[in-house]
Structures are given as C-alpha cells and as structure tokens.
C-alpha positions in Angstrom: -14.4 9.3 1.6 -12.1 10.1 -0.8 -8.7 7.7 -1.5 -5.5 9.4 0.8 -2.4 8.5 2.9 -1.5 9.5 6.1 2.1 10.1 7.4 3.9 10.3 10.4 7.7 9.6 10.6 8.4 6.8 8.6 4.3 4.8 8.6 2.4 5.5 5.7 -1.7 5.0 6.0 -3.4 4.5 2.5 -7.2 4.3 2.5 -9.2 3.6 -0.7 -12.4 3.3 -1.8 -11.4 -0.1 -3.8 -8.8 -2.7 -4.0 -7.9 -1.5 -7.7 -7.4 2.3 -5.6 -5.3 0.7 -3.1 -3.0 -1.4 -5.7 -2.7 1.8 -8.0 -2.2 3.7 -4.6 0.6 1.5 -3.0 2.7 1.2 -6.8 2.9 4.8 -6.8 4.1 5.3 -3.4 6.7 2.4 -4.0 7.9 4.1 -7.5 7.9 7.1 -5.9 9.8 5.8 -2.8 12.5 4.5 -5.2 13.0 7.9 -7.0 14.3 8.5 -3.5 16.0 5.7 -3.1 14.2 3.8 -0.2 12.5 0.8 -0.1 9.2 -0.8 1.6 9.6 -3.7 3.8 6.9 -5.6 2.5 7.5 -8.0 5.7 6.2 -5.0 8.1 3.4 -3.7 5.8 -0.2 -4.8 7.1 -3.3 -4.1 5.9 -7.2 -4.5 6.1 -10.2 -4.5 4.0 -13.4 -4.6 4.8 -14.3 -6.3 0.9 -14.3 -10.6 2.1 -12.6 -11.1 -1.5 -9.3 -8.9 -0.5 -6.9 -11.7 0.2 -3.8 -9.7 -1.0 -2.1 -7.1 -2.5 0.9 -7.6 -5.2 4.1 -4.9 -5.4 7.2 -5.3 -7.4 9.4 -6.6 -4.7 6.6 -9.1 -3.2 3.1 -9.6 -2.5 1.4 -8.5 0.7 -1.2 -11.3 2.0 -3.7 -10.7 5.3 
C-alpha cells in the first residue's frame, strides 16, 4: 500500500507505510492547512499503528499521544 489520505467533509484519513511517512505526512497537511488559514484540533485527532514502538506523534501546535 502506498502512503494517502482520505477526505470527507472536514476528517482527514492519512495511512503510511512508516511513522517517519505519517510525521512527514501530517506536517504537510498542517502547513498546508495554514496556507488556508485553518487549524487542526490536535485534541480530536486520533490515531493507530500497528508498529508497538508508535507512542506518538509531534506537530507544531502539540503532540498527539495514543
């Protein structure tokens, strides 16, 4: 499977191969986002990994734990 996002209205799906795809994945979509000027709740955003040695996730405005 290749690294893509999904979207429908305003949720965004990301899936990656790795959790160095996913961080460069998710930085994009948030400097990209702010070019538009919007902004991710980082209190709503989940995620899951199937890697044990995924704990989290860091963005400019926070970081994302499971």
């Amino acid at each position: 499977m290749d690294n893509t996002t999904i979207q429908f209205a305003d949720d965004q799906v990301v899936m990656a191969q790795s959790k160095e795809d996913l961080d460069y994945m998710c930085r994009k979509l948030q400097e990209k986002y702010s070019k538009w000027g919007l902004t991710m709740n980082i209190a709503t955003i989940k995620y899951m990994s199937l890697d044990t040695g995924t704990n989290h996730l860091e963005l400019d405005n926070g970081d994302i734990r499971i």
